[in-house]
C-alpha positions in Angstrom: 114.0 133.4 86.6 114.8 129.8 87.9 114.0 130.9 91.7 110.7 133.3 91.2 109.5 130.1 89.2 110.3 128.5 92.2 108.4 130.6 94.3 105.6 131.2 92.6 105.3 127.1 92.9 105.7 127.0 96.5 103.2 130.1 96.8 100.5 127.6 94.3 101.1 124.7 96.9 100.0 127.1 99.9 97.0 128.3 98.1 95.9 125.2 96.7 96.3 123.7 100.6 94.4 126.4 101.8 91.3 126.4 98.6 91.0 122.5 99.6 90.6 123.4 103.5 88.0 126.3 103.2 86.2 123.9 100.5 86.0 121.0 102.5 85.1 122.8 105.8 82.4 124.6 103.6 80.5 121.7 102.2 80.9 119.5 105.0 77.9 121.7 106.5 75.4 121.7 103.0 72.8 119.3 103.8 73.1 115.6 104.4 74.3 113.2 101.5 73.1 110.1 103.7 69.8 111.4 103.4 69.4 112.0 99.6 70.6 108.6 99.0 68.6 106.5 101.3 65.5 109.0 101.8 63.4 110.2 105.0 62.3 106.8 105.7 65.5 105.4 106.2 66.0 103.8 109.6 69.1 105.3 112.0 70.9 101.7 111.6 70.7 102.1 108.1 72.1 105.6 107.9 74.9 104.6 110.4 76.2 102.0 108.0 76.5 104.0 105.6 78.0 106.3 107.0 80.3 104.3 107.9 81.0 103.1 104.0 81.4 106.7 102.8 83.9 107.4 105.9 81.5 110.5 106.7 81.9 109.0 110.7 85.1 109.9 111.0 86.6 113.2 112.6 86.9 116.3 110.4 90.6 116.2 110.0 90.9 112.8 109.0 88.5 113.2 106.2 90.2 115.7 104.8 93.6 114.6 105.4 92.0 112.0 103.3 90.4 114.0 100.8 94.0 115.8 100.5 96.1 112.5 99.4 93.9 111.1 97.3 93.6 114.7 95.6 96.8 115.0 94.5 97.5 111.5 93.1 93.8 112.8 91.0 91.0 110.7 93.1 88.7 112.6 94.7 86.1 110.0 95.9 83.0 109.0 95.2 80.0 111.0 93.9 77.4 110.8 96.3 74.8 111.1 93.7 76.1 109.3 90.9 78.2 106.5 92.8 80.9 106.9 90.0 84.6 108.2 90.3 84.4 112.2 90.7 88.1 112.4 88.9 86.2 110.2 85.9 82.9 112.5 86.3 85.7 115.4 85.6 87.4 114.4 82.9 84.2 112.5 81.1 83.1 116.6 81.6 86.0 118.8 81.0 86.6 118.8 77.2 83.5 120.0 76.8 83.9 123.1 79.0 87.2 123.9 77.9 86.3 123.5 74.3 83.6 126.2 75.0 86.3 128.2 77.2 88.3 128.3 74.6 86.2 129.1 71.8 84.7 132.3 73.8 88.1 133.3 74.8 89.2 133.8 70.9 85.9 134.9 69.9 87.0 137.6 72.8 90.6 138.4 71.8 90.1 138.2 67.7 87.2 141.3 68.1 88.1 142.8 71.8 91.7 143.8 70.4 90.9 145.6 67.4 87.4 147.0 68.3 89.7 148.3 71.0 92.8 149.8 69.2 89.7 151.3 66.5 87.8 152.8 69.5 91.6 154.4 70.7 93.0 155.7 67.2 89.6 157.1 66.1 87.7 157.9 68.9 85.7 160.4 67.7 84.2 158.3 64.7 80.7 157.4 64.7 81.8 153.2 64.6 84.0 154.2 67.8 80.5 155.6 69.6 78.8 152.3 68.5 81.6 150.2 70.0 81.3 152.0 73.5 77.8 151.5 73.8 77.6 147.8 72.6 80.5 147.6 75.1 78.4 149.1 77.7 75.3 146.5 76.8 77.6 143.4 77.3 78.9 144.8 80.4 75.4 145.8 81.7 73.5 142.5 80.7 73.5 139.5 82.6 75.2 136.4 81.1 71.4 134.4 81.7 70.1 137.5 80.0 72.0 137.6 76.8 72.2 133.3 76.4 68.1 133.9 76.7 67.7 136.9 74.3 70.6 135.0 71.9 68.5 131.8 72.1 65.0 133.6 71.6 66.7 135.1 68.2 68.3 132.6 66.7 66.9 129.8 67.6 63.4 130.3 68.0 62.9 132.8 65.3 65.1 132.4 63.3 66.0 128.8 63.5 69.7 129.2 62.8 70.9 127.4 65.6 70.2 124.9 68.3 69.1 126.1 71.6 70.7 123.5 73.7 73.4 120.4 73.7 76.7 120.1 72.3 76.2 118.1 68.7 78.2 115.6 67.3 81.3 114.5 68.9 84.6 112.5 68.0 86.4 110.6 70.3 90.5 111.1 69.7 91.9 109.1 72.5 90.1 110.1 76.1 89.4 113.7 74.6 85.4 113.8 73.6 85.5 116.9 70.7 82.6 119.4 68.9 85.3 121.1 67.1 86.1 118.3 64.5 82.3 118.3 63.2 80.1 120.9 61.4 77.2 119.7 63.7 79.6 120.3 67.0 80.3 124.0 65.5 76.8 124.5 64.6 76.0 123.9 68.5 79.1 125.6 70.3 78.4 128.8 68.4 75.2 130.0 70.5 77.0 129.3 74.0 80.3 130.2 72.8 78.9 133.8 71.7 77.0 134.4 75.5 80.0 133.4 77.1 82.5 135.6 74.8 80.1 138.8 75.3 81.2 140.1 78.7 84.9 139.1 78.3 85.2 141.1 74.7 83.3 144.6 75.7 86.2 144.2 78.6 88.9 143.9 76.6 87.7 146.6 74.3 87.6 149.0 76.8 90.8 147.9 78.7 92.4 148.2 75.3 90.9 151.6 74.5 91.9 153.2 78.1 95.7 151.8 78.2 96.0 152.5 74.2 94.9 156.4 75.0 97.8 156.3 77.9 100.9 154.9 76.2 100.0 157.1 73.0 100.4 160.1 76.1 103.4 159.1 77.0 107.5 160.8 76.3 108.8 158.0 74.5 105.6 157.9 71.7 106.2 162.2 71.0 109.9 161.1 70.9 109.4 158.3 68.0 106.9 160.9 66.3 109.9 163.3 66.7 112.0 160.2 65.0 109.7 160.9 62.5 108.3 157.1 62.3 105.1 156.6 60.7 102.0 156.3 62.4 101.9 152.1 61.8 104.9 151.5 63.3 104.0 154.2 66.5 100.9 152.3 66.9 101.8 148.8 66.3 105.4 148.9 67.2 105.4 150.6 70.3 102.0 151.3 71.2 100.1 148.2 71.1 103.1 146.0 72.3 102.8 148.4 75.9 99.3 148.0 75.6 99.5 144.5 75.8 101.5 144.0 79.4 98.0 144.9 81.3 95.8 143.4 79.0 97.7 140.0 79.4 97.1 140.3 83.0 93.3 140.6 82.5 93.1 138.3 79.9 95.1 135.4 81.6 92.6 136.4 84.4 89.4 135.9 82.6 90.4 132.5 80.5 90.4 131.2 84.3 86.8 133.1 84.9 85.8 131.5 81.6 86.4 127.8 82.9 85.0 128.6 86.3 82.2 130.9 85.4 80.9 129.3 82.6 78.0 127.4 84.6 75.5 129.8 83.8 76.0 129.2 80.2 75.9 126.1 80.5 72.7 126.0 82.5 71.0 127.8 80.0 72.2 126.2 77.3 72.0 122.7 78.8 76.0 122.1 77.8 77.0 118.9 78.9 80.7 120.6 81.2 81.6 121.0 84.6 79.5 123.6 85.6 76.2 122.1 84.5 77.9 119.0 86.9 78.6 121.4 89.3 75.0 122.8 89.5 73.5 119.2 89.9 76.0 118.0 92.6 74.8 121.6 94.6 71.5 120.5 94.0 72.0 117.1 95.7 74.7 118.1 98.5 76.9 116.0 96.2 80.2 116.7 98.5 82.9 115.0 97.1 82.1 116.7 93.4 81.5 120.1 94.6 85.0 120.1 96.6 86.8 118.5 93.6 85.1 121.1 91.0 86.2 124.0 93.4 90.1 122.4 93.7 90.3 122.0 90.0 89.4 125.6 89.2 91.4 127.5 91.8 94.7 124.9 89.8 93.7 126.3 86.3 94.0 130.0 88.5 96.9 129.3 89.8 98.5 128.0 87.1 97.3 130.5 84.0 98.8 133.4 87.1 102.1 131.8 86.6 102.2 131.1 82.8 100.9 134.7 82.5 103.9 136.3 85.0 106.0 134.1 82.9 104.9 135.9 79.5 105.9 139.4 81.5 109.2 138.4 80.5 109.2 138.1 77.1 106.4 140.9 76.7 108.4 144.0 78.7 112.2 144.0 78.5 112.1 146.5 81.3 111.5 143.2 83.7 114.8 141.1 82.7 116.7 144.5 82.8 115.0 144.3 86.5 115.9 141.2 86.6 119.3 140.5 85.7 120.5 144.0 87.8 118.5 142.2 90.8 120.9 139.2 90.0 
């Protein structure tokens, strides 16, 4: 256990290395910062010196041999656009995105599991048919799309929610939180709901198709031999197989959640990363960008190894694989 933790750690460091190289070399070639900040007009002497003050007139590798060490002690520059420290732009930016990350994730897990088990044990029922198509819907639909049509009925219409912002917050240490307020709910529910609709008609269906194949398999005709009831095939031995993919898929998508969520949060004007994201694209805002990119492809790597980690306490059949390895 001890060494593939160890290798999975030296595998992270490689890919992190090589996620900061292609990011760098990528947005060292979008647009000109020196020319957002100080406009057309600006004379060459001018653009020179500050060039100069940003380090953007030295050669490749030492910038991002530069951009490397100051990454992993948490600096990551300057923002170009907002002249503040990126790492404080982050953290000012990511409770807010992993409050809504989170949110979506359990809205995703607390309906995706049992709509999927239901669709598996009766899936001939008319609620079964209903779950498949809905599932097809939020598979189909575009994240824009459903934050639009979700916004158009509830908030326009309807008026039981706010179409944009994140409420009321509360301060607890560094940690900015919607969750300790009935306003903050009230806001997190729209955004939270477009961002949970594509991860929960996956699960469903994941669910659903390993469900069918486990309840296939020798061992379940053996325990129905056993005579054990149906509860304890399906909940005993059936879902707790189901679950070793699922994991996989789900450990994959919380990451998906945190990257992916700047559509949401376009539309819904949600103060997070990916709404900082979009504005630092917008003004070639390097130093942002690059950090935003290395942050994400962390969360990846580390949510991969927590989630190989679980294998071990979710399928005895990997420490029997294990300890005969040993």
């Amino acid at each position: 256990m001890i060494a593939f933790i160890v290798r999975r750690l030296l595998q992270a460091v490689v890919v992190m290395v090589a996620v900061a190289f292609i990011a760098f070399l990528l947005f060292q070639y979008v647009g000109d910062p020196v020319v957002f900040m100080l406009g057309q007009d600006a004379s060459p002497a001018q653009k020179r010196e500050l060039y100069s003050i940003l380090g953007l007139d030295q050669p490749f590798y030492v910038q991002f041999w530069h951009f490397l060490l100051n990454a992993v002690q948490g600096q990551f520059g300057l923002s170009l656009r907002l002249g503040a420290k990126v790492s404080r732009l982050l953290s000012e930016r990511f409770p807010a995105t992993f409050e809504l990350s989170m949110v979506a994730a359990v809205l995703a897990l607390l309906l995706g599991v049992p709509m999927g088990v239901y669709a598996a044990l009766r899936r001939g029922s008319f609620i079964s048919q209903v779950f498949m198509t809905v599932s097809l819907l939020g598979v189909s639909l575009p994240t824009f799309l459903i934050g639009i049509l979700l916004i158009l009925v509830f908030s326009v219409t309807l008026g039981w929610f706010p179409s944009f912002g994140r409420g009321e917050t509360v301060q607890v240490g560094w940690w900015s939180s919607g969750l300790l307020t009935r306003d903050g709910w009230h806001h997190i529910i729209l955004p939270a709901l477009t961002l949970a609709i594509f991860q929960l008609t996956l699960i469903m269906r994941l669910v659903r198709a390993e469900m069918l194949e486990v309840l296939r398999t020798d061992y379940i005709k053996f325990a129905r031999a056993r005579g054990l009831s149906n509860r304890a095939i399906h909940f005993g031995h059936a879902l707790k197989n189901t679950l070793v993919p699922v994991m996989t898929i789900t450990g994959l998508q919380l990451g998906g959640l945190i990257a992916f969520a700047i559509i949401t949060e376009t539309v819904f004007q949600w103060p997070g990363m990916g709404l900082l994201f979009i504005q630092a694209v917008t003004f070639a805002d390097i130093p942002v960008m690059a950090a935003y990119l290395c942050l994400i492809a962390l969360i990846f790597v580390v949510i991969n190894l927590v989630v190989d980690m679980l294998y071990f306490v979710v399928d005895p059949r990997l420490r029997v694989g294990a300890a005969g390895g040993h």
